[in-house]
C-alpha positions as CSV (number, residue, x, y, z in Angstrom):
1,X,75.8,129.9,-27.0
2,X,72.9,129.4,-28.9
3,X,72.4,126.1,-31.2
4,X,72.9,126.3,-35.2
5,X,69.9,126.2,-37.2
6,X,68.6,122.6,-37.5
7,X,70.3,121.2,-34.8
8,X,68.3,119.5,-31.7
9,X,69.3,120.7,-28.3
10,X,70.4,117.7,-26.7
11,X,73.5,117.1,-24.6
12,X,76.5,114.7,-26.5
13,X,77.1,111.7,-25.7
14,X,81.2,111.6,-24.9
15,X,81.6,108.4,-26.6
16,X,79.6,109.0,-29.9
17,X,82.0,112.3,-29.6
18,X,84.7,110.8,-29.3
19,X,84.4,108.6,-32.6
20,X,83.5,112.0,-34.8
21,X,85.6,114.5,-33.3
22,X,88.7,113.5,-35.1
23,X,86.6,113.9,-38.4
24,X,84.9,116.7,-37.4
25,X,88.5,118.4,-36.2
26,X,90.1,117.5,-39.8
27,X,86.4,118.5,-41.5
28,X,87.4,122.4,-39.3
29,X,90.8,122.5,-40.4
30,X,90.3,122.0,-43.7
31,X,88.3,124.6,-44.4
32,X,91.3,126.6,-42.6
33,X,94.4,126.7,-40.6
34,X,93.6,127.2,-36.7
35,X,95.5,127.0,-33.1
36,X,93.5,124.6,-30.4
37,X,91.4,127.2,-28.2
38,X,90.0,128.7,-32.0
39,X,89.2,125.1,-33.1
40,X,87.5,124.5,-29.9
41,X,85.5,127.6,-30.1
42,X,84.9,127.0,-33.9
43,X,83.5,123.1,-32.7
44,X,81.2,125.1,-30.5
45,X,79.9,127.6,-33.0
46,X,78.7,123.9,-34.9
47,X,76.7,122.8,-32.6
48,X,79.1,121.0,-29.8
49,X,78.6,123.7,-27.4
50,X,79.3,121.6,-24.3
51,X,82.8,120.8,-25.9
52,X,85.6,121.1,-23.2
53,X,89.1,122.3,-24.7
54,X,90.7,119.4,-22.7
55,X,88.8,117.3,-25.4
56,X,90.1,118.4,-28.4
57,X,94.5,118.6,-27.5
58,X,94.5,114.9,-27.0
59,X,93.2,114.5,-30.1
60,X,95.1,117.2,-32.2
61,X,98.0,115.4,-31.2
62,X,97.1,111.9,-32.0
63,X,96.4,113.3,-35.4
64,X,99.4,115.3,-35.9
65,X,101.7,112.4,-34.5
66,X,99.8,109.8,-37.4
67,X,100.8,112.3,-39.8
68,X,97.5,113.8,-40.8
69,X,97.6,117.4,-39.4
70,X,100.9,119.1,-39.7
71,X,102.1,122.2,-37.3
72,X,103.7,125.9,-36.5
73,X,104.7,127.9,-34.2
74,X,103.6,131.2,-34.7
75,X,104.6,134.4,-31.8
76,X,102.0,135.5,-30.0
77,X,101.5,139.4,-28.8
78,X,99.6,137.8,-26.0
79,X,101.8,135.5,-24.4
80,X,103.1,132.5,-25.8
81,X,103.8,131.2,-29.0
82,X,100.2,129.4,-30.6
83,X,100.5,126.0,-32.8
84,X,99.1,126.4,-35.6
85,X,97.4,123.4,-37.1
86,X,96.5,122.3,-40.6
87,X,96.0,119.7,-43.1
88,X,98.6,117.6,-44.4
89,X,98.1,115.3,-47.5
90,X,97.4,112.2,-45.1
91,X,95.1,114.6,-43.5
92,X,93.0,115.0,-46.7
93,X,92.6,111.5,-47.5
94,X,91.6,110.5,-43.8
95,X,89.1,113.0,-44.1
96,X,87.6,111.4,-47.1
97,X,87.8,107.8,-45.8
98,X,85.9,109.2,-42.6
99,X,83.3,110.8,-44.3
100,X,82.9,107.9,-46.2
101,X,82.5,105.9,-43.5
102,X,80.2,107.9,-41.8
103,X,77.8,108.4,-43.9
104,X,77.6,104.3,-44.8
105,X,77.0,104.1,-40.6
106,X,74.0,106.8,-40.5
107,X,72.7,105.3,-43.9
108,X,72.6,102.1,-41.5
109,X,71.0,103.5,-38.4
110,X,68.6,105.5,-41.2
111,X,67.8,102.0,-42.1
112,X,67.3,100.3,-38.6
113,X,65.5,103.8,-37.1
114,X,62.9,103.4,-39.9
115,X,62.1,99.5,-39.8
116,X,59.2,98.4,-38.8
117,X,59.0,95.7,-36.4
118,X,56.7,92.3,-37.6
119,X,56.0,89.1,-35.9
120,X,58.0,87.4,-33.2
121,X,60.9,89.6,-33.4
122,X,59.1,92.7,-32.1
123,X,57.9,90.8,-29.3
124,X,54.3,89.9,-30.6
125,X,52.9,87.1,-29.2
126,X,51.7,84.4,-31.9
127,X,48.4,82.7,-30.3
């Protein structure tokens, strides 16, 4: 799987993952309805191409048992039955309080990334 455009070929770190998967799971099914194993595949296509599908049930169930995704069962030609997940109301607004947040923490690390050390508290000595 090759990496989106723009996005630096390094391997995750599991627990920076694991704070942004659940916005980045309610940031997928937003934009549509989908069953895990398409969600993890659709993670993938975004850039988390290491993603294990393991990673991503745990999840989808925290969120649909706080009320944030909501679910169906849908018959499957293939075998059995898929869960469909999607949005619920809850869902939305989580989504919009975890963007929020997020982009007040990289505005932050923006800010710390860019400063410029002075004096003592870079480690100069002062002779």
């Amino acid at each position: 799987m090759t990496q989106p455009p723009n996005t630096p070929s390094v391997p995750q770190d599991a627990q920076s993952l694991r704070g942004v998967l659940p916005m980045l799971i309610l940031s997928q099914l937003r934009l549509a309805e989908s069953y895990g194993y398409e969600l993890v595949v659709r993670l993938q296509n975004i850039g988390l191409s290491d993603l294990a599908t393991g990673t991503v049930y745990p999840v989808l169930s925290r969120l649909e048992q706080d009320g944030s995704l909501t679910s169906r069962l849908v018959a499957s030609t293939a075998g059995p039955a898929r869960k469909y997940y999607s949005l619920s109301e809850a869902g939305q607004s989580a989504l919009v309080l975890a963007t929020a947040r997020w982009h007040s923490l990289t505005a932050i690390v923006q800010t710390g990334l860019g400063a410029t050390p002075t004096g003592a508290s870079a480690g100069e000595d002062k002779k």
